[in-house]
C-alpha positions in Angstrom: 0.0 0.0 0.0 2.4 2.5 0.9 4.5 2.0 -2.6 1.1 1.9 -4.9 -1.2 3.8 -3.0 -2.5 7.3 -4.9 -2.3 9.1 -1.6 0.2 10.9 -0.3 1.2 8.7 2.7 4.1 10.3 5.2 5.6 10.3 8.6 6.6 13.7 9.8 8.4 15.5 13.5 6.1 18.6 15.1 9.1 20.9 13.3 7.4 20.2 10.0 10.4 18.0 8.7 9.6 14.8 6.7 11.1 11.9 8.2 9.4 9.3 5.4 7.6 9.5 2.1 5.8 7.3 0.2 6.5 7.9 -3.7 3.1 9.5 -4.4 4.6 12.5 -3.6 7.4 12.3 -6.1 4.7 11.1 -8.4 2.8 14.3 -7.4 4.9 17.3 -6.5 8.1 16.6 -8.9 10.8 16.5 -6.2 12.5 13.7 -5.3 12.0 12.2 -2.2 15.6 13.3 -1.2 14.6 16.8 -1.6 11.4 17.1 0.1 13.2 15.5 3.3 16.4 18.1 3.3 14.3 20.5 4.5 11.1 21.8 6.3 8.5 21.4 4.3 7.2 24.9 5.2 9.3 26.3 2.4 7.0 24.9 -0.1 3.6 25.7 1.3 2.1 29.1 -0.3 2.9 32.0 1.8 -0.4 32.8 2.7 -1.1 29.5 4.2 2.0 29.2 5.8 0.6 30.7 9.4 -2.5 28.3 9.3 0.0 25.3 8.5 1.9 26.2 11.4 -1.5 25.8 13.7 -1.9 22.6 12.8 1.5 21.6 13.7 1.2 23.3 16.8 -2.1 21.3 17.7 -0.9 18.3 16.2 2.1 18.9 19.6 -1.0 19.6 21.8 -2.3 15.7 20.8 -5.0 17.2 18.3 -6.1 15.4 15.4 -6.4 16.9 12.0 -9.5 16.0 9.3 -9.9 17.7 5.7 -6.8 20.5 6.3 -6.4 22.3 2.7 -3.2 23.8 2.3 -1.3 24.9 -1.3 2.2 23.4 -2.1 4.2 24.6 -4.9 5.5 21.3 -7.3 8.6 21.5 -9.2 7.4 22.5 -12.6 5.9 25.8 -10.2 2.9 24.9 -10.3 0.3 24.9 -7.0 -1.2 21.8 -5.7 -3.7 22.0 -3.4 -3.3 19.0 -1.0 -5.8 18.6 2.1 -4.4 16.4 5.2 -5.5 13.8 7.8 -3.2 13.6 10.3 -2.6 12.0 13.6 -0.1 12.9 16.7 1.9 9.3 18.2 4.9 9.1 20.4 6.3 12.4 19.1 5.2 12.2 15.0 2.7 13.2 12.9 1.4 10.6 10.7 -0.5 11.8 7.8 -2.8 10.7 4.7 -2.6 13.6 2.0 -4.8 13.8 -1.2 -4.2 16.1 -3.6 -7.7 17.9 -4.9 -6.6 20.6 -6.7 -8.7 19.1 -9.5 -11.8 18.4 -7.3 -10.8 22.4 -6.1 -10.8 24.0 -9.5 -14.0 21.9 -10.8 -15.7 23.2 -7.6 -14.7 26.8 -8.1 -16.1 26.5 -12.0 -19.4 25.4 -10.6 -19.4 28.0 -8.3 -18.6 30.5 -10.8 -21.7 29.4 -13.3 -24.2 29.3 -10.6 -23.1 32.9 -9.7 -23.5 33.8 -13.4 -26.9 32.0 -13.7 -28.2 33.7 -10.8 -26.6 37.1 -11.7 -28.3 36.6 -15.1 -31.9 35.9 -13.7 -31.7 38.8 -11.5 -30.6 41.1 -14.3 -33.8 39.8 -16.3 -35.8 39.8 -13.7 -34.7 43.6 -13.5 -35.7 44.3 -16.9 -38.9 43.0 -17.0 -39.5 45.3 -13.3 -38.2 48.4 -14.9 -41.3 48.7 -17.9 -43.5 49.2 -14.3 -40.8 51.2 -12.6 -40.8 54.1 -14.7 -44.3 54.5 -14.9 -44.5 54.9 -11.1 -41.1 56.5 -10.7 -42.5 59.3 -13.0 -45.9 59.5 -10.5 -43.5 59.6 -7.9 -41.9 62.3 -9.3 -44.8 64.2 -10.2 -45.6 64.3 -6.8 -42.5 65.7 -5.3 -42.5 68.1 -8.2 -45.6 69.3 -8.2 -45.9 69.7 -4.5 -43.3 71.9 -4.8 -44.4 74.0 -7.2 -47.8 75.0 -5.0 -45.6 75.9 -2.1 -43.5 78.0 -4.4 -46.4 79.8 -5.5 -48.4 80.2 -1.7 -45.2 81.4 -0.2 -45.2 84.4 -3.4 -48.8 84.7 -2.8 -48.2 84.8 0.9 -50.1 82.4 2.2 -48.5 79.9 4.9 -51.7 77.8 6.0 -51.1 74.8 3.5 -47.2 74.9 3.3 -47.0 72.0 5.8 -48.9 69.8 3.8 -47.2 70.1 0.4 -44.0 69.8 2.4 -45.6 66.8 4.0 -47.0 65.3 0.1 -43.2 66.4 -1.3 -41.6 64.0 1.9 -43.7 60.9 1.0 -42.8 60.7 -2.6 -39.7 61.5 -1.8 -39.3 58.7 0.6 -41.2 56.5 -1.7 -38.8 57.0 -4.2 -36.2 56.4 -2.6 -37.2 53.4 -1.1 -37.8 52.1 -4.5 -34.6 53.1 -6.2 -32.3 51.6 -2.7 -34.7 47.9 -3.4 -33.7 47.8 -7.1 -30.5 48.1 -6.6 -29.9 46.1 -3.5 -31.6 43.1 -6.1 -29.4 44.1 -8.9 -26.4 44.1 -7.3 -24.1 40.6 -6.7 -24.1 39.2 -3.5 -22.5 36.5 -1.8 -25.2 33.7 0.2 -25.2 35.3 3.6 -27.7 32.9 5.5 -29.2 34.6 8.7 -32.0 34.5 10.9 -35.2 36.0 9.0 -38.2 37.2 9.9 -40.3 36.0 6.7 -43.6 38.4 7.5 -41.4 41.7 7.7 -39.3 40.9 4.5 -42.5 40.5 2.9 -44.4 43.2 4.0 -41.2 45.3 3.0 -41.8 44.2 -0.6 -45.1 45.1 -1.1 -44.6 48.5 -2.6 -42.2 47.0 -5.3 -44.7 44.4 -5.9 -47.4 46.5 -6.7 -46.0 48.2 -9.0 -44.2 45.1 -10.6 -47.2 43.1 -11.2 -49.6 46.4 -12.5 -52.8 48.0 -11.8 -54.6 44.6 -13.6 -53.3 42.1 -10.1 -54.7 42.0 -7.8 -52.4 41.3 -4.6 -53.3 39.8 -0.9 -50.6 38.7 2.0 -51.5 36.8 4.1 -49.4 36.2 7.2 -48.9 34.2 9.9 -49.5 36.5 13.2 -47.0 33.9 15.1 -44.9 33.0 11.7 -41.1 31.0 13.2 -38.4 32.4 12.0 -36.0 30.8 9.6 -32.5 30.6 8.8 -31.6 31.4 4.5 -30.6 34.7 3.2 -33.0 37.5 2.6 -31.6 39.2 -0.6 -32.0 35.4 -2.8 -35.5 34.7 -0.6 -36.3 38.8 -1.8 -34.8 37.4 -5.1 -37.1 34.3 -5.2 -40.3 36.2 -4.3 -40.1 39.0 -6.8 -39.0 36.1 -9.9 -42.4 34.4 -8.5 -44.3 37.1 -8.9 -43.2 37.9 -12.1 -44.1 34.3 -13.5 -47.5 34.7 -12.0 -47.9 38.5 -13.8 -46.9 36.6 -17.0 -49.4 33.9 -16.6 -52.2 36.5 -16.0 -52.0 38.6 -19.2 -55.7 40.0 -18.2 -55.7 40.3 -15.1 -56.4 38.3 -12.4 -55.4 38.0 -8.5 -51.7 36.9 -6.8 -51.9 35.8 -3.0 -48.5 35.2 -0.9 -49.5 33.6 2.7 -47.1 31.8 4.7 -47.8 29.6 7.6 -45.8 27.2 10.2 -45.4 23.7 9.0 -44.0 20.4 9.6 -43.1 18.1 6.9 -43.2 14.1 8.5 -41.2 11.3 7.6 -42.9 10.4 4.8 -41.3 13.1 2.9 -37.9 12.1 2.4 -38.6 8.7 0.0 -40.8 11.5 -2.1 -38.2 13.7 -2.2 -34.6 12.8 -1.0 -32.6 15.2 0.5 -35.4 16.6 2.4 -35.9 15.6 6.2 -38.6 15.9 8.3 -39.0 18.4 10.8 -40.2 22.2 11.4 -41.0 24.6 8.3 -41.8 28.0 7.2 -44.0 27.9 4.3 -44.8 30.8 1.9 -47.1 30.4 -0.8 -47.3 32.4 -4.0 -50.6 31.6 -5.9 -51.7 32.8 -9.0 -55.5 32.5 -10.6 -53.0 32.7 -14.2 -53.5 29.9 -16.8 -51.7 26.9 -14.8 -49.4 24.1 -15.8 -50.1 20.7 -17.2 -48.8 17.4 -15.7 -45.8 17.3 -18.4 -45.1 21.4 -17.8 -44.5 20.6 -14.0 -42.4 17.9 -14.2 -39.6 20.0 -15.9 -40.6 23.1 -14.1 -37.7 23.1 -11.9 -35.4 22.1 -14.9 -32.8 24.9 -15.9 -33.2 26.5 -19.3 -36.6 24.9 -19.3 -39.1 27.6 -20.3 -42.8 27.9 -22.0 -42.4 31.6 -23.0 -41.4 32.4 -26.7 -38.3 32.6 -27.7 -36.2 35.9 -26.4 -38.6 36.1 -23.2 -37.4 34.1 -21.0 -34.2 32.8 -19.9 -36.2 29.3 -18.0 -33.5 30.0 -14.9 -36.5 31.2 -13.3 -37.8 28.7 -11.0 -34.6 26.6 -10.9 -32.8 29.3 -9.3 -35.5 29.2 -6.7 -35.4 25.7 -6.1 -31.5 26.0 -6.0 -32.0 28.2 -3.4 -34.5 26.3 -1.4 -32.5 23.0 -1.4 -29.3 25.2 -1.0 -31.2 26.8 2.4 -31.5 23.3 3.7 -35.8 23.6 2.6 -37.9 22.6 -0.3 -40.0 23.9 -2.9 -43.3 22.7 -4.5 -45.7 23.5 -7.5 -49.4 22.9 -7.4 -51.2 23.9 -10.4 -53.7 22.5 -13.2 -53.7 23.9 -17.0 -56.6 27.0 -16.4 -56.7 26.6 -12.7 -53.1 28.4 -11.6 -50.5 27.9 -9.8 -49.3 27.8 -6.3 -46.0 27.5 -5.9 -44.4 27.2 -1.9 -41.3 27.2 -0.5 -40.6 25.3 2.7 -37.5 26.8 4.7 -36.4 24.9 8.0 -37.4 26.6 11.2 -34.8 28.7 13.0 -34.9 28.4 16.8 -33.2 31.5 17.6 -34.8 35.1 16.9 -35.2 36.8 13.7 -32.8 39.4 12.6 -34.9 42.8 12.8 -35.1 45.3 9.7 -33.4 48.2 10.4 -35.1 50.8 11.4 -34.0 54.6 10.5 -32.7 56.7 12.9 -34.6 59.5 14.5 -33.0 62.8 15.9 -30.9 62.9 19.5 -29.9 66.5 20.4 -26.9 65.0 21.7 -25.8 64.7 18.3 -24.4 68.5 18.0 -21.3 69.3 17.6 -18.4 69.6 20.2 -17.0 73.0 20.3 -14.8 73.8 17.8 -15.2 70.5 15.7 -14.6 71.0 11.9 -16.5 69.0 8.7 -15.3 69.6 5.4 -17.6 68.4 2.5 -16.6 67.8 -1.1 -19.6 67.4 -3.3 -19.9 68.5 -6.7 -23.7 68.9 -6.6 -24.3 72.5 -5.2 -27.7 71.6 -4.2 -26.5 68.6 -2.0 -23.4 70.3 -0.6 -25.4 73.4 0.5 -27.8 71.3 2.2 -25.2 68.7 4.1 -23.5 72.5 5.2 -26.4 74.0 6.5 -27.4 70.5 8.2 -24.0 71.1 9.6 -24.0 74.6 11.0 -27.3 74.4 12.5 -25.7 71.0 14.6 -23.0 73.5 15.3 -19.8 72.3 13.6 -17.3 74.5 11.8 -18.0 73.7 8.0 -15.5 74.0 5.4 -16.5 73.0 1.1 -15.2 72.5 -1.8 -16.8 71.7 -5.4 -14.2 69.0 -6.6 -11.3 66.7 -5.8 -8.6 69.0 -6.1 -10.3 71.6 -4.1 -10.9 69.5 -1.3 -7.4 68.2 -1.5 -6.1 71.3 -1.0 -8.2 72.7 2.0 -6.7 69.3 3.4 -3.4 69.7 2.9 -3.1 72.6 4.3 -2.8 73.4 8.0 -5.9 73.4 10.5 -8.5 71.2 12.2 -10.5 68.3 9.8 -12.2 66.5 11.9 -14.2 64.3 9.7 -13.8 64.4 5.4 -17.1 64.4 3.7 -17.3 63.2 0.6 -19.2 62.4 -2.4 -18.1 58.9 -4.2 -18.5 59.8 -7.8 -16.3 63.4 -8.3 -14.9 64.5 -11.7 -11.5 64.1 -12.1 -10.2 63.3 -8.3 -13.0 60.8 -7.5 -13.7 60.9 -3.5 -11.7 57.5 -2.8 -8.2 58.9 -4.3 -9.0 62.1 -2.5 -9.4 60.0 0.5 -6.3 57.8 -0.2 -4.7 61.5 -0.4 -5.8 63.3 2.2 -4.5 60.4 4.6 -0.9 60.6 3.6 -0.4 63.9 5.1 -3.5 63.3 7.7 -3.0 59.5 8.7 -6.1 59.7 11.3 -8.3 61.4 8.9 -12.4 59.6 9.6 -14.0 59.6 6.0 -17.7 59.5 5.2 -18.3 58.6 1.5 -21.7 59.8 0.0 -23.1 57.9 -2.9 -26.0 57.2 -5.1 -25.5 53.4 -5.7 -25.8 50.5 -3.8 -23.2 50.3 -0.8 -21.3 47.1 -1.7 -21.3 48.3 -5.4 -19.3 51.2 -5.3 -16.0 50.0 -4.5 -16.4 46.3 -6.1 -13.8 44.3 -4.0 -11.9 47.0 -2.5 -13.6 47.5 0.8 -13.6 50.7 3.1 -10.6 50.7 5.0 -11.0 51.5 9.3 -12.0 55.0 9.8 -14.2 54.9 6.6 -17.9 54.4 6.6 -20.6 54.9 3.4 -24.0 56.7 3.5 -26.1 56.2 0.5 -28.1 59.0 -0.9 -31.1 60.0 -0.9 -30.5 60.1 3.6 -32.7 61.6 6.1 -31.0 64.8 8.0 -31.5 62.8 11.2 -29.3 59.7 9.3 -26.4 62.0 8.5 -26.6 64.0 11.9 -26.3 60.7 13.7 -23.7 59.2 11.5 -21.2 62.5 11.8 -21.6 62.3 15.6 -20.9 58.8 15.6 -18.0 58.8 13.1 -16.3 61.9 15.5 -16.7 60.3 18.7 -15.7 56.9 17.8 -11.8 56.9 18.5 -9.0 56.2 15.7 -7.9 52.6 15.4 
């Protein structure tokens, strides 16, 4: 065994020297056995899993077994092996059974990579196919804040200061509507990595509602219907947000004239009789939400490839048929299930079952309302960099009536300079998107001459989309526009107090 076996058999001391090698790892690596024993065999391990390498070793000296370890080698030729170890402590050594799945590792990465794509590309059609509805209300949303405006322009000329509150009021709610609509678009646009957590199904629900109405038109009808004592449940929110909005979709498709869309969820438990029907799925405690359409249905032969990728019954350019499979990935992938009932003219309810969470749901945040204690300090100094006159005037009056010092600038270089030069900056405000100097160089700037510098970048797209992989570095934090006055007053006051790393 240990001259034909595959593995990567060896015998090893707690200073990470081989003391014995079977010839897989000739076979496998390139060097000879001679030259993997003259030295530790640290000096091959990649350097940035050379300090989790060396844990192991040391708990292998505490008496600490070792399953599934993944670690990269370099091989003669220079190229990386990724080798994952079983490994035992006896009297003194480390005995060890090595495969090398740098194979099983790259075909693993390539399916991860597709099912990104695939979902990317349902969620960009799935935008698409939201945006015909969008703009229609976006423009009614619009019209509100404009024309609300207008009529207090004109009473304040005429004089009259009885009905100023209101349009303020009607201006507000658009606004916020808006807003609200513009942040959920691009939160579901926007790639994501699966972050399971605990969910409370009924809020994220009722948080879609607006977005639903207008996805699915004046001719659905919608009704929710939640569970007053729903369980939580453990999946994350942006694919089950994702799932529920693709659902909808498929039922506004199947209702060309009209016709009515329910969602209800409910507690459920799946028994034992379950897992023959489906394998993979074990009984136990579920959340089940329900989307049901009164559409034109699904025959026998229709459901059965339902959950099929590229399977579709829409013409040709309409439909991509990654639809409900990337639901049912997701259910299966949250540990759940997901079912279609439906007969051809009857519709179609289609329900996903996601496993009971025992802990407590994960609140939606709420926004932050106004603390007095949020003034400024005396002499405390903000300097804002915006390009937009509009917005920088308004963050700088926000400021001086909280009492700080304000100091602007209109671009990049501007704001460079006020930076460079001598005086107290307490906290850099600054829009994201400037021309020329953009607001992350003039960060990375400003902090080679002020190394403690507290940044607060101002943006209209989606947080985790600005900056792509390059995340905010300590000291930074990200506001996204449109905010509330109370947001940015509470967010300055934090950012200030909060001491320097």
């Amino acid at each position: 065994m240990w001259r034909t076996s595959r593995d990567l058999l060896c015998v090893a001391d707690f200073n990470g020297n081989f003391l014995n090698l079977n010839p897989a790892w000739a076979t496998t690596l390139g060097w000879s056995t001679e030259a993997l024993r003259a030295r530790p065999f640290l000096h091959l391990v990649h350097p940035e899993d050379r300090a989790a390498t060396i844990t192991i070793l040391h708990g292998l000296e505490r008496g600490e077994e070792v399953v599934g370890f993944e670690n990269r080698y370099r091989s003669r030729d220079g190229t990386i092996r990724w080798l994952s170890w079983n490994a035992v402590p006896r009297d003194g050594l480390v005995y060890a059974v090595v495969r090398d799945v740098t194979v099983e590792r790259a075909q693993g990465e390539a399916l991860r990579a597709t099912e990104d794509a695939l979902r990317q590309a349902q969620k960009m059609e799935a935008v698409g196919q939201l945006t015909g509805g969008i703009a229609h209300d976006f423009n009614n949303l619009l019209t509100g804040i404009v024309g609300s405006l207008d009529l207090l322009q004109t009473r304040l000329g005429q004089g009259r200061i009885d009905t100023l509150e209101r349009y303020a009021k009607a201006a507000m709610t658009s606004a916020n509507r808006a807003a609200a609509l513009t942040h959920r678009l691009l939160a579901f646009a926007r790639r994501q990595p699966l972050e399971p957590r605990p969910v409370a199904v009924n809020d994220l629900v009722a948080s879609l509602e607006d977005l639903l109405r207008r996805t699915l038109g004046e001719a659905v009808a919608l009704t929710i219907r939640p569970e007053p004592e729903l369980w939580p449940t453990l999946c994350d929110p942006n694919q089950l947000e994702s799932a529920i909005l693709n659902l909808a979709i498929n039922a506004r498709d199947a209702m060309p004239d009209g016709g009515s869309l329910t969602i209800e969820t409910c507690n459920t438990h799946l028994g034992a009789d379950i897992a023959p029907r489906h394998p993979g799925v074990t009984a136990g405690d579920y959340v089940a939400l329900a989307v049901g359409d009164t559409g034109s249905g699904m025959t026998s032969d229709v459901i059965a490839r339902a959950f099929d990728p590229f399977f579709t019954t829409k013409p040709l350019g309409q439909g991509t048929g990654l639809g409900l499979s990337m639901i049912y990935g997701f259910a299966r992938q949250s540990e759940g299930h997901a079912a279609i009932r439906s007969e051809s003219g009857q519709g179609t309810i289609v329900t996903l079952y996601l496993p009971r969470h025992r802990g407590e749901a994960v609140p939606l945040p709420e926004p932050d309302g106004f603390d007095p204690s949020r003034r400024a300090g005396d002499g405390e100094t903000v300097l804002v960099v915006e390009d937009e006159a509009v917005v920088r005037n308004l963050i700088v009056e926000v400021l001086h009536d909280l009492g700080y010092r304000a100091l602007q600038a209109g671009d990049g270089a501007a704001g460079l300079r006020l930076l460079q030069a001598p005086g107290r900056i307490d906290l850099l405000i600054t829009d994201v998107g400037l021309p020329g100097l953009n607001g992350r160089q003039l960060a990375d700037q400003a902090r080679e001459t002020r190394p403690g510098l507290k940044v607060l970048f101002i943006t209209g797209y989606a947080e985790n989309a600005t900056f792509g992989e390059n995340h905010l570095a300590p000291g930074m934090q990200m506001i996204t526009k449109p905010f509330p006055v109370e947001t940015l007053a509470a967010r300055i006051r934090e950012m200030i107090e909060t001491p320097t790393a």
